[in-house]
DRENPA-3360 file (N, C-alpha, C; in nm, 2 decimals, always signed):
BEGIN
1 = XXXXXXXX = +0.17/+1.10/+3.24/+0.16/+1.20/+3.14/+0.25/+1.17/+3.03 ~ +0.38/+1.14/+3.02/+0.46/+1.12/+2.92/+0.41/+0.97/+2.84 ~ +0.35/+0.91/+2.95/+0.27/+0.76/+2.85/+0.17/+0.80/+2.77 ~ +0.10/+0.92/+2.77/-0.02/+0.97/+2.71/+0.06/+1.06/+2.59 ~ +0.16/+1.12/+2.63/+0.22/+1.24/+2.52/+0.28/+1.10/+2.40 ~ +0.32/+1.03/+2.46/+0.38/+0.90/+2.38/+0.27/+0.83/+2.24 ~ +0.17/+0.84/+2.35/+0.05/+0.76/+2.30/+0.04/+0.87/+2.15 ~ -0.01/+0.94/+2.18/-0.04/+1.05/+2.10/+0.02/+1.08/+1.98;
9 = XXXXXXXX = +0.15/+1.09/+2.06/+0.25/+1.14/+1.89/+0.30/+0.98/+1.83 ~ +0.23/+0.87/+1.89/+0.24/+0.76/+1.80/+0.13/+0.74/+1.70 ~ +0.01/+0.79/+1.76/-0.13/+0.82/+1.67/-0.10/+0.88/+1.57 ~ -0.07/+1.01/+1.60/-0.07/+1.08/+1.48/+0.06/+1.04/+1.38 ~ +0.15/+0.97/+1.42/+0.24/+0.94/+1.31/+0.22/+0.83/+1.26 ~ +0.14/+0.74/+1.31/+0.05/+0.63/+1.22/-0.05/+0.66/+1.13 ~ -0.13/+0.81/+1.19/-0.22/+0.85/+1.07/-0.14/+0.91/+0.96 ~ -0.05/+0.98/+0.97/+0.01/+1.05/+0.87/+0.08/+0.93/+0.77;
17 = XXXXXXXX = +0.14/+0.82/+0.84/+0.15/+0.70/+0.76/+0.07/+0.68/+0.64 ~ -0.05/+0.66/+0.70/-0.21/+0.62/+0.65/-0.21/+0.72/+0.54 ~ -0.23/+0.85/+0.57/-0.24/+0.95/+0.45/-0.16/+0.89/+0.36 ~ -0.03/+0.90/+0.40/+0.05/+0.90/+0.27/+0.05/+0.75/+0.21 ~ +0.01/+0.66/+0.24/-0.03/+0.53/+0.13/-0.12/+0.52/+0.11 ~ -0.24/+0.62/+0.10/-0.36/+0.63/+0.05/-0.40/+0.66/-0.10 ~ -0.29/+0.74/-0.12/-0.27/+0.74/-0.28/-0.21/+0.62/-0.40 ~ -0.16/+0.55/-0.34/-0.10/+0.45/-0.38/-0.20/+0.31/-0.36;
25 = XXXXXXXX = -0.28/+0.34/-0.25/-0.38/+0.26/-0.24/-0.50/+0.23/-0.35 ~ -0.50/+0.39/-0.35/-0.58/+0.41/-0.49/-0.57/+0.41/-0.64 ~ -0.46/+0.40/-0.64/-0.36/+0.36/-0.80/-0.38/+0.23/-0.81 ~ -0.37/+0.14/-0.73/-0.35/+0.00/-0.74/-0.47/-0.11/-0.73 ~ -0.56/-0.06/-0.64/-0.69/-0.08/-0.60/-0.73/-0.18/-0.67 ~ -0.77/-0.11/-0.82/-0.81/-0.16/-0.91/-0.74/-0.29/-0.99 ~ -0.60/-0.29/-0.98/-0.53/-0.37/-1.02/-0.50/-0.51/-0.94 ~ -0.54/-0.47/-0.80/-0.55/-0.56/-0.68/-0.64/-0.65/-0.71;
33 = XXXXXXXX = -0.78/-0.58/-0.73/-0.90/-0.65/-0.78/-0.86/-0.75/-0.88 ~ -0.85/-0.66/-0.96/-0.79/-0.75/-1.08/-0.76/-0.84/-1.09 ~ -0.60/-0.82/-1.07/-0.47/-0.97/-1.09/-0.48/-1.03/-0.95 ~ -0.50/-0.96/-0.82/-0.45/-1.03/-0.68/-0.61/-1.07/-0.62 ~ -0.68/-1.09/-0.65/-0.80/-1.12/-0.58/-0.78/-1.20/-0.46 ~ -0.69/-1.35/-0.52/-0.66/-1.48/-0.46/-0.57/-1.46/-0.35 ~ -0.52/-1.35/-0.37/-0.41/-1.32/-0.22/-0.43/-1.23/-0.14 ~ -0.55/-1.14/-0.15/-0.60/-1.00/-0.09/-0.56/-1.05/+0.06;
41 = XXXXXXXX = -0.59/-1.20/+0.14/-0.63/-1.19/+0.27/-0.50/-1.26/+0.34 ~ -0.37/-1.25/+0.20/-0.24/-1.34/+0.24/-0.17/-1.20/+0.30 ~ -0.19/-1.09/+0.32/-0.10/-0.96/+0.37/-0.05/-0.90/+0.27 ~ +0.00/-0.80/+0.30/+0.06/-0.69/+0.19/+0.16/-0.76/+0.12 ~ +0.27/-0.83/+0.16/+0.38/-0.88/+0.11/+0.31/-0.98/-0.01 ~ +0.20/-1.04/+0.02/+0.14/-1.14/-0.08/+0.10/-1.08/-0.20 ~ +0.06/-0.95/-0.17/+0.00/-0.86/-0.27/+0.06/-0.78/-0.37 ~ +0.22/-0.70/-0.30/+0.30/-0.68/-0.37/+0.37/-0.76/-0.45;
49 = XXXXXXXX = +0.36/-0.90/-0.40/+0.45/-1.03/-0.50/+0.36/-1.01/-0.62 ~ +0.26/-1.03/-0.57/+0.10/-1.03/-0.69/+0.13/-0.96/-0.77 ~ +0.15/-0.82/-0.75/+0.12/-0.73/-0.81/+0.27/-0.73/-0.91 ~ +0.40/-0.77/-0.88/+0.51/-0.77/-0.96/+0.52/-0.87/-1.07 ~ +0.42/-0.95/-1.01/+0.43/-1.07/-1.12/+0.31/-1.04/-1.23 ~ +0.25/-0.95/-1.19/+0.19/-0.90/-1.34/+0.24/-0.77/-1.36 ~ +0.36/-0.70/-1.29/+0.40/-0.62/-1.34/+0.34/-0.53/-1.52 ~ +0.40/-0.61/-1.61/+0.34/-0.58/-1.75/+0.21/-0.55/-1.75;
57 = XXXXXXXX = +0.14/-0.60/-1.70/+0.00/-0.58/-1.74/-0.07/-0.44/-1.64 ~ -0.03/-0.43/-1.56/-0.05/-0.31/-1.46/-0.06/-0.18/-1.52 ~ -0.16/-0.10/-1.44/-0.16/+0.03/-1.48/-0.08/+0.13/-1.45 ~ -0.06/+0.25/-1.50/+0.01/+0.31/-1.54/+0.09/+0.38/-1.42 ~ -0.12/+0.41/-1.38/-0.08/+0.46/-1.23/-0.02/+0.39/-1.12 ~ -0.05/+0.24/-1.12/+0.03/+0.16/-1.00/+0.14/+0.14/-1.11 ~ +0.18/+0.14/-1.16/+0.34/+0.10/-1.18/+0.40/+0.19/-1.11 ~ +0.38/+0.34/-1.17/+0.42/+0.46/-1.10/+0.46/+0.43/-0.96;
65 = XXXXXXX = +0.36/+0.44/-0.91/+0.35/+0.40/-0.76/+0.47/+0.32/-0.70 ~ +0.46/+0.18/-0.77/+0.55/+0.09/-0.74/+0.70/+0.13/-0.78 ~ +0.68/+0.24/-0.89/+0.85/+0.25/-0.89/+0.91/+0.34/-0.82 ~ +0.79/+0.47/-0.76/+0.84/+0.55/-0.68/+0.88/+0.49/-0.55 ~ +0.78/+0.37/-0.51/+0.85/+0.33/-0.40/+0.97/+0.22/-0.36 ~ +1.05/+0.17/-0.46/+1.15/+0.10/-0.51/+1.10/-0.01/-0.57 ~ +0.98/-0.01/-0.55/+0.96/-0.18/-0.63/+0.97/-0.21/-0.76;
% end
């Protein structure tokens, strides 16, 4: 029973995870497309490098993004 209560409130704090970079997913999306095509399948870390080295040219909404979350 406590391996299932476990289970559970690991689910739901991985979805709530999910929710909350879902917006930021959507800010950047576009800009992913864009500048990071060539690294989409190197992992997130590939993609955030991506995405700082065209910093400048980035939209408004993912800069945002990236500076709310210290990048």
């Amino acid at each position: 029973m406590t391996r299932f209560l476990f289970t559970v409130s690991f689910v739901l704090c991985a979805s709530a995870a999910s929710a909350q970079q879902q917006p930021g997913h959507d800010a950047c999306a576009r800009d992913v497309t864009r500048f990071c095509r060539a690294v989409m399948n190197n992992g997130d870390g590939a993609v955030l490098a991506c995405l700082k080295e065209h910093r400048t040219r980035l939209s408004k909404a993912c800069e945002k993004v990236l500076t709310e979350h210290g990048q």
